[in-house]
N, C-alpha and C positions, 0 to 999 in steps of 0.2 A: 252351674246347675241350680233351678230353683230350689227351695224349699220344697217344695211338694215333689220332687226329685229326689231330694235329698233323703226326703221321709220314706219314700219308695224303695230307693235305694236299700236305705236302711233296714224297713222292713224283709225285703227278701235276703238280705244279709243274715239275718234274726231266722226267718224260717229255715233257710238251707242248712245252715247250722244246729238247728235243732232236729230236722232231717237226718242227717247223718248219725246223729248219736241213739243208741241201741239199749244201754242200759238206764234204767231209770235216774240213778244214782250221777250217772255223767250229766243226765238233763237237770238235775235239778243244779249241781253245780256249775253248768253255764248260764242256767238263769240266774245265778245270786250273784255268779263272777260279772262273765262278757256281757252277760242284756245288761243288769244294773250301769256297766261304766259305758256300755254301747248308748243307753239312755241319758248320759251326763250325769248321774249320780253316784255318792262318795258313800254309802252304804244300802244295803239291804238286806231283807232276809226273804224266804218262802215260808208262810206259816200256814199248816196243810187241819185242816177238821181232821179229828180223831174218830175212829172206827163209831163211835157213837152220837159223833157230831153237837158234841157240850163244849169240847174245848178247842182250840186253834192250839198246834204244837208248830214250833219254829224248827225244822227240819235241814234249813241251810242256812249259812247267815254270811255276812262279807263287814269285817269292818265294825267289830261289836265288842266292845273291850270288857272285860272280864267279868264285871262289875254288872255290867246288863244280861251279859249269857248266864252269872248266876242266878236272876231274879226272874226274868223272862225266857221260863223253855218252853212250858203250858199256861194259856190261861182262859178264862172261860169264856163263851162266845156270849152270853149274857152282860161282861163285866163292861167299864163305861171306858174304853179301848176303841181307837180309830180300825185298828182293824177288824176287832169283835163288829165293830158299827160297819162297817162295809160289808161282813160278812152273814150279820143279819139282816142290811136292808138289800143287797148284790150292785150296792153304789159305790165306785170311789169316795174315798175321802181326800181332798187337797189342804194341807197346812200348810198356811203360807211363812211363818215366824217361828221361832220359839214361844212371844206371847201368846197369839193365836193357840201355841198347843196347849201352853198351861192355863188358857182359861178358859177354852172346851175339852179339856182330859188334864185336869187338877192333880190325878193320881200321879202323874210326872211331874209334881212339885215333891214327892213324900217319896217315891220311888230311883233308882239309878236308871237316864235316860241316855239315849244313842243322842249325842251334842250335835246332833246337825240343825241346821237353820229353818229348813222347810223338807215336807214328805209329801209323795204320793203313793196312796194305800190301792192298789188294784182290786177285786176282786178275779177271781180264779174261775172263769164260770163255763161250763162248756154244755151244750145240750138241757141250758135250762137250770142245772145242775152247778152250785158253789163249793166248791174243791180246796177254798183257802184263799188266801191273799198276797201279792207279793208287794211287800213295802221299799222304795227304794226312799233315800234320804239325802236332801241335798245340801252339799258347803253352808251356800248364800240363802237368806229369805227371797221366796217369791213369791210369786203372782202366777199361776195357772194358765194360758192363754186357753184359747178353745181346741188351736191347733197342740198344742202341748198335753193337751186332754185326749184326744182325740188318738196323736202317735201313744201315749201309754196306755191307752186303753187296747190299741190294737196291737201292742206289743204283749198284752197281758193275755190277749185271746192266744195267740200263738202260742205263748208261755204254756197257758193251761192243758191245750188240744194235745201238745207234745208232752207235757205230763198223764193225763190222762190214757194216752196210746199206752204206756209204759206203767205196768201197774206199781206204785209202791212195794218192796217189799212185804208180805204179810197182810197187803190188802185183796 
């Protein structure tokens, strides 16, 4: 199977399974679970805009040791956050190192951070419309390709269309 087979593959693996699930609550734990490890990645979380759309709250998470789930539950979509920054411009953000994150978001030198090597921040967007981000986090430092851009991005549209069908509790 090529790669672009592969990526197919995967892709309708990803939707049919989000297909089936019915409650909100089950969609968002199989995007933080199966998509995050379906993508190759050793954490993530879904962080959803709040009813008023100031802050990102972290709603699912996989993989987040104690230390970070106390410090980051809410934070403002304003604040100098790879996610906050995805969520205000509706762009991915790709961290390729741990360097790379602490010398464009410094705040993870002073704060407790998820130890993985490299991220990719989604944005959530569906209709135009930014919903949040799903950050997934990888082992090893990397490098982005286009095609690697490309499957998260379109894993991320899927992600969001299946959250969005399903309203949040209370939204």
């Amino acid at each position: 199977m090529s790669v672009d087979e592969e990526e197919d593959a995967l892709l309708r693996r990803l939707s049919g399974e989000l297909a089936r699930l019915h409650a909100w609550e089950d969609v968002a734990a199989y995007v933080i679970g199966a998509a995050v490890q379906l993508l190759g990645g050793n954490t993530g979380s879904l962080c959803l805009l709040t009813s008023d759309k100031r802050e990102l709250e972290i709603v699912a998470e996989h993989g987040y040791s104690m230390e970070v789930n106390a410090v980051w539950t809410r934070f403002r979509v304003d604040a100098p956050l790879p996610a906050s920054e995805s969520v205000r411009t509706g762009k991915p953000v790709f961290i390729t190192s741990p360097e790379d994150r602490d010398a464009r978001y410094p705040i993870f030198t002073e704060q407790p951070v998820v130890q993985d090597a490299a991220y990719a921040i989604e944005p959530l967007v569906v209709d135009g419309r930014v919903l949040g981000t799903l950050v997934i986090g990888f082992e090893e430092p990397q490098e982005f390709s286009e095609a690697d851009q490309e499957l998260l991005g379109a894993a991320a549209v899927r992600c969001a269309q299946a959250l969005d069908k399903r309203r949040r509790p209370g939204d």
